[in-house]
C-alpha positions as CSV (number, residue, x, y, z in Angstrom):
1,X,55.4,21.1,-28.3
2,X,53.3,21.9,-31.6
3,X,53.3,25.0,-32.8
4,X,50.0,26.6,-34.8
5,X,50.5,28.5,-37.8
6,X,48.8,31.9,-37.4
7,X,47.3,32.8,-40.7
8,X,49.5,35.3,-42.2
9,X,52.0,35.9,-39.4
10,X,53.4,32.4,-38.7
11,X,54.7,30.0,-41.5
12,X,54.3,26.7,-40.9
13,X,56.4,24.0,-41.9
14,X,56.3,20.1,-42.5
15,X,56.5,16.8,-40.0
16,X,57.3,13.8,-42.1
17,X,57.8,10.2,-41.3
18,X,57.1,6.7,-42.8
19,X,57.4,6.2,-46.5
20,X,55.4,6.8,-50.1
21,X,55.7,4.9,-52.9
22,X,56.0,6.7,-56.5
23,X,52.7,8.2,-58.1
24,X,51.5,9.0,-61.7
25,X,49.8,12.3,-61.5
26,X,47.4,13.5,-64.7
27,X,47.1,16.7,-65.4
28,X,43.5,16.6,-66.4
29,X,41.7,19.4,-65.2
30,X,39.5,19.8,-61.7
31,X,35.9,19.6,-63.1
32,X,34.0,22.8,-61.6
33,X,30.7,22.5,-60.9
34,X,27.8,25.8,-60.6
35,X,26.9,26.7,-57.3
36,X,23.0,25.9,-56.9
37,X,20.5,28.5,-55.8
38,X,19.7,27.8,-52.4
39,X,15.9,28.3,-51.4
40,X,14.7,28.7,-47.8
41,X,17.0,28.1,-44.8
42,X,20.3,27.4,-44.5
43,X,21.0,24.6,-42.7
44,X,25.0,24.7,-41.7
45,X,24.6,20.8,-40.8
46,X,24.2,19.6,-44.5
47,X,26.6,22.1,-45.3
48,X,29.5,20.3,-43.4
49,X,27.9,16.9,-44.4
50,X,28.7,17.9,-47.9
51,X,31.9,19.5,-47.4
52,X,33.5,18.0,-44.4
53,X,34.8,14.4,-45.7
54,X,36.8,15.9,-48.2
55,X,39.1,18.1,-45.8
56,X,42.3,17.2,-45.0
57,X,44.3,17.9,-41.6
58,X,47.9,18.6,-42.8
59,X,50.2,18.0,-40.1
60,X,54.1,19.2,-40.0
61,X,57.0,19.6,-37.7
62,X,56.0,23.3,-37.0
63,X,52.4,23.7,-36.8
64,X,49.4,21.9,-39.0
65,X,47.4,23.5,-41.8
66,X,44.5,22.5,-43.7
67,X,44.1,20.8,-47.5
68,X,40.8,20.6,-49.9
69,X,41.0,17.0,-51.9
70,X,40.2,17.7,-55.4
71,X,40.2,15.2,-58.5
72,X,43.4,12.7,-59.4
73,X,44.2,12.5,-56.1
74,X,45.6,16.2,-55.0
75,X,45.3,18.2,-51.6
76,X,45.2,21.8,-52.3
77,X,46.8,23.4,-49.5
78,X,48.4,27.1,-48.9
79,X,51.9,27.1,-49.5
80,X,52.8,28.6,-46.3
81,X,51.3,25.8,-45.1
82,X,53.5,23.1,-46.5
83,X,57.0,24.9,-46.2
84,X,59.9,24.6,-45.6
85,X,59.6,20.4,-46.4
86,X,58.3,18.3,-49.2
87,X,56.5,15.5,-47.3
88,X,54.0,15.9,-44.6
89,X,51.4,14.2,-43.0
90,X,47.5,13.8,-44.6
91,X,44.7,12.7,-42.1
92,X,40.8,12.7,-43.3
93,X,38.1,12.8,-41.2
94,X,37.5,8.8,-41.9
95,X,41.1,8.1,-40.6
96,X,42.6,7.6,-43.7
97,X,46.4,8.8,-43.5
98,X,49.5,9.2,-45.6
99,X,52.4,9.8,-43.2
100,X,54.7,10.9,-46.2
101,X,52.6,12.7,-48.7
102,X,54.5,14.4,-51.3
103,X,54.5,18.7,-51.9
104,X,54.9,17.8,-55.9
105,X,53.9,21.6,-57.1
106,X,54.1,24.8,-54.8
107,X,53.9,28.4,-55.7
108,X,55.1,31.5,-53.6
109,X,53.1,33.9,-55.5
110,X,50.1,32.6,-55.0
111,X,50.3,30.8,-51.9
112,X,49.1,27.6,-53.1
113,X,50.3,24.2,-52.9
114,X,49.7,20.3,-53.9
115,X,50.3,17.4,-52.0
116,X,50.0,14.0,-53.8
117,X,48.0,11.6,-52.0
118,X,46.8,9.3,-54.9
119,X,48.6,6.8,-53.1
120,X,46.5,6.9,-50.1
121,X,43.6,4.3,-49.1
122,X,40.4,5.0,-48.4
123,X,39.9,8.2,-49.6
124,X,37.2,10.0,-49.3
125,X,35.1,11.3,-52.3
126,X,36.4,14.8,-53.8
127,X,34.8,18.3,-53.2
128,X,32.3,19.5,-55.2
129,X,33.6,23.0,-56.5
130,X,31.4,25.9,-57.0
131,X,31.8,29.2,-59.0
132,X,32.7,32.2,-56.8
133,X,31.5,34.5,-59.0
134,X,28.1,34.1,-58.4
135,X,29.0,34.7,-54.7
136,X,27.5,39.0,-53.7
137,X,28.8,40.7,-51.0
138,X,26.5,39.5,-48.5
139,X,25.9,35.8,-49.3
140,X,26.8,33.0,-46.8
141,X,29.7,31.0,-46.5
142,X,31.1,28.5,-44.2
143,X,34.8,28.2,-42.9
144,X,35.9,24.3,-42.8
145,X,39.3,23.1,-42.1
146,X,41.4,22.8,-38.6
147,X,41.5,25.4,-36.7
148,X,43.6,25.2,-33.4
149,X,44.2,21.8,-33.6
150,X,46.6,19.3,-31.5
151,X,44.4,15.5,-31.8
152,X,46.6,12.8,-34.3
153,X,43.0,11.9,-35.9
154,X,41.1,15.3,-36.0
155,X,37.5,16.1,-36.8
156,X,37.3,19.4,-38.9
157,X,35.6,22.4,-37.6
158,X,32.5,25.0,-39.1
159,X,32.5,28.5,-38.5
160,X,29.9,30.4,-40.4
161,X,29.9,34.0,-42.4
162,X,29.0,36.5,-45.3
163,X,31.3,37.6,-48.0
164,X,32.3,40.8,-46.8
165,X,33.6,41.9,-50.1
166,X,35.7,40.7,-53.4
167,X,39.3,42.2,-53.6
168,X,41.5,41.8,-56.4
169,X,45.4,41.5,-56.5
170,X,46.4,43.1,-59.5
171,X,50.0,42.0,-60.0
172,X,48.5,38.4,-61.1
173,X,45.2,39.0,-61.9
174,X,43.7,37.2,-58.1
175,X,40.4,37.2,-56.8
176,X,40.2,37.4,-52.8
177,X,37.2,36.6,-51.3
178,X,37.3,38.5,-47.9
179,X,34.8,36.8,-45.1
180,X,34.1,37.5,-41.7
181,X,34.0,34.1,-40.4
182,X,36.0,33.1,-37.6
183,X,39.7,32.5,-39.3
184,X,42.7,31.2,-36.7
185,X,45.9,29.3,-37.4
186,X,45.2,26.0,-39.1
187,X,42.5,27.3,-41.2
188,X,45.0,27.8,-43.5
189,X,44.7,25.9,-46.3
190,X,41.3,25.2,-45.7
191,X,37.5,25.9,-47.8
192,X,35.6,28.3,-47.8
193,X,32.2,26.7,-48.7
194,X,29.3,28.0,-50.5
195,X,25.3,27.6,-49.0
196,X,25.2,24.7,-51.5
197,X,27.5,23.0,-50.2
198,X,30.4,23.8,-52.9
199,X,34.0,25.0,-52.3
200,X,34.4,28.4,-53.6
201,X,37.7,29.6,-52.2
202,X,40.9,28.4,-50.4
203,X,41.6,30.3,-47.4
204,X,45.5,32.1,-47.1
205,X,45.4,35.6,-45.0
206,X,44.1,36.7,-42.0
207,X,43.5,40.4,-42.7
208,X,43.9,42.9,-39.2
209,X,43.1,40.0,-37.0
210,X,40.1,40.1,-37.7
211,X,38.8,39.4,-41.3
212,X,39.6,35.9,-43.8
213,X,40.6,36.3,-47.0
214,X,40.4,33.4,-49.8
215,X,41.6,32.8,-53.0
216,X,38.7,32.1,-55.5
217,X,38.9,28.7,-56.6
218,X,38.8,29.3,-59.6
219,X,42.0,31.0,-59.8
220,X,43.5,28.6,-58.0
221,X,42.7,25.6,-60.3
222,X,43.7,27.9,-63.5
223,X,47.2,27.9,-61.7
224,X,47.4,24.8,-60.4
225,X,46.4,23.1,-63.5
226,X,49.7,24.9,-65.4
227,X,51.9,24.0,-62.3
228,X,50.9,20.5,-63.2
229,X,52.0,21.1,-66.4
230,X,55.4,22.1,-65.2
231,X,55.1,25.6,-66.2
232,X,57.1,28.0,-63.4
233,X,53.5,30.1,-63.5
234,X,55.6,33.2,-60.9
235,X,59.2,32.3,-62.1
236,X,60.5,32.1,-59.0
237,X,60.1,27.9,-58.7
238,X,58.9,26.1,-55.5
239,X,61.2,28.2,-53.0
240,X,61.3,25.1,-51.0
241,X,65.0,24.4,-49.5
242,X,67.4,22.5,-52.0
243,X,67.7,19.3,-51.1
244,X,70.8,17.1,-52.0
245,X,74.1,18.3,-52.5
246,X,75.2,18.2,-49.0
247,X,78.9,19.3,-47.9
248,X,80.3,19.9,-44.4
249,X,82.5,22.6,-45.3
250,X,82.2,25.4,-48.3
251,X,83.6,28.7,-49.0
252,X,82.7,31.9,-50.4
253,X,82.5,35.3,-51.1
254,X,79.9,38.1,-49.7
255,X,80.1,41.2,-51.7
256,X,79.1,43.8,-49.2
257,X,77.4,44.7,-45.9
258,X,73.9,43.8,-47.6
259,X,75.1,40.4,-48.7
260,X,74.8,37.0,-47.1
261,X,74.9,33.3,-47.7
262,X,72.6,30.3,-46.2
263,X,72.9,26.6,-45.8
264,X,70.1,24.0,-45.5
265,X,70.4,21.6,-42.4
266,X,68.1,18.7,-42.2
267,X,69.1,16.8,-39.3
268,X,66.7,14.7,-36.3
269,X,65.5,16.3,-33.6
270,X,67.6,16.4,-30.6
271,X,70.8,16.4,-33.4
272,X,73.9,18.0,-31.8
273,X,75.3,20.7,-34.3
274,X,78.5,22.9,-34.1
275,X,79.3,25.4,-37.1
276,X,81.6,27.7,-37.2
277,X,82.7,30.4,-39.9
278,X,86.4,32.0,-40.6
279,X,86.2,35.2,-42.3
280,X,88.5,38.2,-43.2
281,X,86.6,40.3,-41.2
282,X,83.0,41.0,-39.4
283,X,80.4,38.6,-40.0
284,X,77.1,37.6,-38.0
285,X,76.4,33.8,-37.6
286,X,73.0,32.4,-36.5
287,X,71.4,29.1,-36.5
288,X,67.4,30.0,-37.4
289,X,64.6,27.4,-37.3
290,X,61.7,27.3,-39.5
291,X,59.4,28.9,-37.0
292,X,61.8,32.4,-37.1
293,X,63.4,30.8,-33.5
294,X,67.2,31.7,-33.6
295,X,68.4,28.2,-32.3
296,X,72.4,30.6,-31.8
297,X,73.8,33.1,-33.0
298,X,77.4,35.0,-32.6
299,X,78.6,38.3,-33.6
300,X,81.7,39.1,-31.6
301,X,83.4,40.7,-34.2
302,X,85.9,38.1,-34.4
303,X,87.1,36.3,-37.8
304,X,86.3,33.1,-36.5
305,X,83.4,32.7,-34.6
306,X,81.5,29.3,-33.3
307,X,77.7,27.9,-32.6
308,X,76.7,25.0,-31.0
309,X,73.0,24.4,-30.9
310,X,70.6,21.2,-30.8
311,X,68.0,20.4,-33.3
312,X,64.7,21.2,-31.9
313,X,61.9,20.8,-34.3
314,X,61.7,17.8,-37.3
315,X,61.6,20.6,-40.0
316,X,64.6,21.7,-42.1
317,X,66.8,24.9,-40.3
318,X,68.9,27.3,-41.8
319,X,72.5,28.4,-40.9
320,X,73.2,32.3,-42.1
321,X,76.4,34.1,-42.2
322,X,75.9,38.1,-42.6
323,X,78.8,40.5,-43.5
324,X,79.2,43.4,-41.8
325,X,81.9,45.1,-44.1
326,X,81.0,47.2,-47.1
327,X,84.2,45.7,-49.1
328,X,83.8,42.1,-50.3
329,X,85.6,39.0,-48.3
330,X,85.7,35.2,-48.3
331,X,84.3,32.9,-46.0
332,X,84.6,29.3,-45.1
333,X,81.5,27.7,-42.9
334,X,81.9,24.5,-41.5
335,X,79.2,22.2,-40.0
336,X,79.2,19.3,-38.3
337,X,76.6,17.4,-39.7
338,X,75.6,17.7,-43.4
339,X,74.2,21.2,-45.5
340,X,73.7,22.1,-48.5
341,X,73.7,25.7,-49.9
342,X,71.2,27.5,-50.7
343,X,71.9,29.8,-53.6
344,X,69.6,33.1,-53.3
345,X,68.3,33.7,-56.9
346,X,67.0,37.1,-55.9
347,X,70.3,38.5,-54.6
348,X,72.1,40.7,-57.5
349,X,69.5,41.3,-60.1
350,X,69.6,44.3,-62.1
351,X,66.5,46.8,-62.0
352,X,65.3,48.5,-64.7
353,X,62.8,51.3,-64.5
354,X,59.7,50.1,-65.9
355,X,59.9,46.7,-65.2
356,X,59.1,44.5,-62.5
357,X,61.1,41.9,-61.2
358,X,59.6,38.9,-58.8
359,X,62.0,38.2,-55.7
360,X,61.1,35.4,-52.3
361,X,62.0,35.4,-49.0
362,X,62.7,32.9,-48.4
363,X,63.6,32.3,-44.8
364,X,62.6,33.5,-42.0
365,X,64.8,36.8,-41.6
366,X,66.4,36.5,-45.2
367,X,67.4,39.9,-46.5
368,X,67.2,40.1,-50.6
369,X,69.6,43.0,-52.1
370,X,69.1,44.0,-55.6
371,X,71.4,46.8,-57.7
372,X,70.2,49.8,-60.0
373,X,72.3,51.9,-62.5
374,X,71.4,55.5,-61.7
375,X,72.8,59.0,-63.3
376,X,73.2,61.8,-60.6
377,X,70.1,63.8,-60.2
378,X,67.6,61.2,-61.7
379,X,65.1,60.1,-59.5
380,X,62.9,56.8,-59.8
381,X,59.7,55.7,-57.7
382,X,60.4,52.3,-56.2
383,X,57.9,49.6,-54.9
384,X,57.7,46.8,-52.8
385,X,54.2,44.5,-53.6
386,X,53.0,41.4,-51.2
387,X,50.3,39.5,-49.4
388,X,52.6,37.0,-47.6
389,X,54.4,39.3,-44.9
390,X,55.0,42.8,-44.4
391,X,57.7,44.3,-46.3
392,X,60.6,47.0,-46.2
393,X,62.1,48.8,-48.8
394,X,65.5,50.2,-48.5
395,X,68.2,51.9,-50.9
396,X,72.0,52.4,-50.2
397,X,75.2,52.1,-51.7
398,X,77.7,49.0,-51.1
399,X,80.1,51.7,-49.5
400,X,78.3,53.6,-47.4
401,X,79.1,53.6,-43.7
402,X,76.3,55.4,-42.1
403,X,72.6,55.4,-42.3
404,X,70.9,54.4,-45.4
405,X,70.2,56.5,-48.3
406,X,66.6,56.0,-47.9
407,X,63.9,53.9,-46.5
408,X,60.4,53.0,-46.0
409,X,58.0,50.8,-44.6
410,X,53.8,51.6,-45.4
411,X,53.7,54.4,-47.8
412,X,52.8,52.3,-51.5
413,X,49.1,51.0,-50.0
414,X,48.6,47.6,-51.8
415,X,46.1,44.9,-50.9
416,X,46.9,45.1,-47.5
417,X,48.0,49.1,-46.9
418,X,51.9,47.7,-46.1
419,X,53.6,48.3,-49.2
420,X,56.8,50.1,-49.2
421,X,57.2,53.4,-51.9
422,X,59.7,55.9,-52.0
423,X,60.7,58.5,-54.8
424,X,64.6,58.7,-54.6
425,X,66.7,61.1,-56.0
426,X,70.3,59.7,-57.2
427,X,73.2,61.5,-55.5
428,X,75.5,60.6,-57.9
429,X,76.1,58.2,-60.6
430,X,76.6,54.5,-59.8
431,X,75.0,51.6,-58.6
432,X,72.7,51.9,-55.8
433,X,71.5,48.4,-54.1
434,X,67.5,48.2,-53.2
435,X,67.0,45.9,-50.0
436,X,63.9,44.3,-49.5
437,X,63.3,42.9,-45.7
438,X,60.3,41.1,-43.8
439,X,59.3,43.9,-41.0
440,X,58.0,40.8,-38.9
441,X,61.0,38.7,-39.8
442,X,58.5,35.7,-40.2
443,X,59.0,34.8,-43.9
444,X,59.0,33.0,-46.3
445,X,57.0,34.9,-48.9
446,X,57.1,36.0,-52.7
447,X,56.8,39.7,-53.4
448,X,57.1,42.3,-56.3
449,X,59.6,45.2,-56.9
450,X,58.7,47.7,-59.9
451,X,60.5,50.8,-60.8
452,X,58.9,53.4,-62.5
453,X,60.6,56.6,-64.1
C-alpha cells in the first residue's frame, strides 16, 4: 500500500527500479525571468497551461512527492521528498518517465533536492521562473504539483491562493513564502506559481495544518547552483544512507546511555531478516522502516537479544542498537543479509558557547548527543533551531541515573514556535552531554544548536 507524505510530518522516501545510464551535468546557472504585471482577470486555466507541463510526479517506495524541471535537465524537489534513496521515479504530465532518476545533490538545511533526468526522452519544456520579491502580501498564487496521488501516469493538480505573508529563516538567510492555498502530502516538492504564470517558490512545510510555506526560488537556485558546484553549502553533506561497504557482522563500542549505533539495510521487499546483538549489558534493538514503522524491536534486558522481521516497503531501513548503561560497552550486531554502518557525524561534537554547530537526524527516531565543558556555577542558554520536525532539547551527564538534568520542548519560538531553550546552571564541573530528539519521531531533518554565554 502507498503511503503519502504529509508535508512536514511524514518523510517520504524513494521507489526505484529499471536502470539510468551516466549523465553530464553543467552547472550553468537557471536563467530567472521577471514576473509580468498581470492586467484584468486572472484566469487559473492559462495559469496551469503555463505551468503544468513542467511538473514532475516523483514517485518512491514510501509515499510520492512533487519536482519543478528547470534548465540542464534537473527536477528540483524537497529533500524530504527524495529520502532516504538516491534513485526514484520521474513521470510528466506527457508520460515521459525515468524509472531510475538519480538524487545527484541534496541538502538537509534547506530541504531541497535534485534529481537528474537529462537522460530522459521527451521532456517537456522548463519552467519559466519568476522573481518572488515582487510578490505583496495579498497577491495570487497557484499551488501545482500532486497532491494525494496513487495513478502510475498522473495529471497534476491547481489549487489557488494569496500570499499570506513573507517569513524569513534567519539561520541561512531563507525567504518563506507562506500561502493559504490548499497544501496536502505530495505537494511537496511542488510550485508555487505566480498570476503570470512563473514559478516563484518551491513548496516544503505545512504550517498548523493549515497554511503552505515555500521557499523563494530564488534562494533555492542561489543554493542549488553551489551544490552543483560541489560546495557542502550546510556542512552536514547529503544525509542520505551510505551506500557500499556492506558487512554481516561488526562490533563496537557505545559510550553511554545516550549513545547508539545504526546499520543501513537495503534488501527486496518481502526479504526475510534476522539480527541479533551480544552486548555486555542492556541494550535496545529495533528494526525501523523509513516511514518511522518499527518493523521489531527487543529490549529484554538480556545480553543477547534477537529480531526477525520481513522487508516491507522497497526503501532502505535501518537497524539500531541503544545502550541502556551509563558506563561504555562493546557490541557485536549481526545480520543476515547485508548492512553497512552508518557512522553519526553529529554524535560527540564539542560545544562551545558562542558558536553554532549544525547536527541531522537522520532517521526516523535517531537521537543525536553532543558534550559541553562546563565550570560549577556557570550557566549557558542553549538552543535547538529547525523547520524540518519538532525538536527536544535535553542536558545530562553520561553517569546520571535518574531524571535528566534539564529539559525542554517549545520555549526558544523560531519560525515555527517549537524550538527548544533552556538557561542551565552547571552543577559542577565536567562534561555535560546536550541531546537533541525529534518530539514526533518522524525525522530525518537538519537542525541548529547555539550556545550563548
Amino acid at each position: 500500500m502507498w503511503r503519502l507524505a504529509l508535508v512536514v510530518v511524514l518523510v517520504v522516501t524513494a521507489c526505484t527500479s529499471g536502470d539510468s545510464s551516466p549523465t553530464t551535468i553543467t552547472t550553468t546557472p537557471v536563467t530567472t525571468s521577471t514576473t509580468v504585471p498581470v492586467s484584468g482577470l486572472i484566469d487559473p486555466a492559462s495559469v496551469f497551461e503555463q505551468a503544468a507541463p513542467s511538473l514532475a510526479y516523483i514517485e518512491t517506495g514510501v509515499g510520492t512527492g512533487s519536482g519543478i524541471l528547470v534548465e540542464n535537465g534537473l527536477v528540483l524537489t524537497a529533500a524530504h521528498v527524495v529520502w532516504p534513496q538516491r534513485d526514484v521515479r520521474v513521470v510528466f504530465p506527457n508520460g515521459a518517465e525515468r524509472r531510475r532518476a538519480r538524487v545527484i545533490a541534496a541538502d538537509p538545511i534547506a530541504d531541497i533536492a535534485v534529481v537528474d533526468v537529462s537522460a530522459m526522452a521527451g521532456l517537456p519544456e522548463p519552467a519559466r521562473i519568476g522573481d518572488p520579491s515582487s510578490l505583496e502580501p495579498g497577491s495570487p498564487v497557484f499551488l501545482i504539483g500532486y497532491p494525494g496521488e496513487t495513478d502510475a501516469f498522473p495529471q497534476p493538480t491547481i489549487s489557488q491562493g494569496i500570499v499570506s505573508r513573507l517569513r524569513e529563516w534567519a539561520p541561512v538567510d531563507w525567504s518563506f513564502l507562506q500561502t493559504d492555498a490548499t497544501t496536502i502530502g505530495g505537494q511537496s516538492g511542488g510550485a508555487v506559481v505566480s498570476a503570470s504564470g512563473e514559478v516563484v517558490g518551491l513548496t516544503n512545510f505545512l504550517l498548523g495544518g493549515e497554511f503552505g510555506l515555500s521557499a523563494a526560488i530564488d534562494d533555492v537556485q542561489a543554493r542549488v547552483a553551489r551544490l552543483l558546484e560541489g560546495e557542502d553549502v550546510g556542512g552536514l553533506g547529503d544525509r542520505l544512507p551510505p551506500e557500499g561497504a556492506e558487512v554481516a557482522e561488526a562490533t563496537t563500542m557505545l559510550d553511554h546511555f545516550y549513545d547508539s549505533v545504526a546499520y543501513v539495510v537495503d534488501a527486496p521487499v518481502f526479504t526475510d531478516v534476522v539480527v541479533s546483538v551480544r552486548s555486555e549489558t542492556e541494550v535496545a534493538l529495533a528494526a525501523i522502516a523509513a516511514d518511522s514503522f518499527v518493523e521489531a524491536s527487543s529490549a529484554d534486558g538480556e545480553t543477547f537479544q534477537e529480531i526477525s522481521f520481513q522487508v516491507t516497503l522497497d526503501a532502505p531501513l535501518f537497524i539500531e542498537v541503544r545502550s541502556f548503561a551509563v558506563s561504555p560497552q562493546e557490541i557485536t550486531v549481526r545480520s543476515s543479509v547485508a548492512m553497512t554502518p552508518w557512522v553519526d557525524e553529529d554524535d560527540g561534537q564539542r560545544l562551545v558557547p558562542g558558536e553554532t554547530l549544525a547536527g541531522s537526524i537522520d532517521y526516523p527516531g535517531e537521537t543525536d548527543w553532543f558534550s559541553i565543558d562546563l565550570i560549577k556555577g556557570q550557566a549557558v542558554t542553549i538552543e535547538v533551531d529547525s523547520v524540518a520536525f519538532d525538536p527536544s532539547l535535553t542536558i545530562d551527564t553520561s553517569t546520571n541515573f535518574g531524571e535528566a538534568k534539564a529539559f525542554d520542548a517549545d520555549r526558544g519560538g523560531g519560525l515555527f514556535g517549537w524550538n527548544p531553550r533552556l538557561t542551565f546552571t552547571a552543577d559542577a564541573t565536567g562534561e555535560f552531554l546536550v541531546i537533541v530528539e525529534d518530539l514526533d519521531l518522524t525525522g530525518p531533518g537538519a537542525y541548529f544548536v547555539t550556545v550563548e554565554d
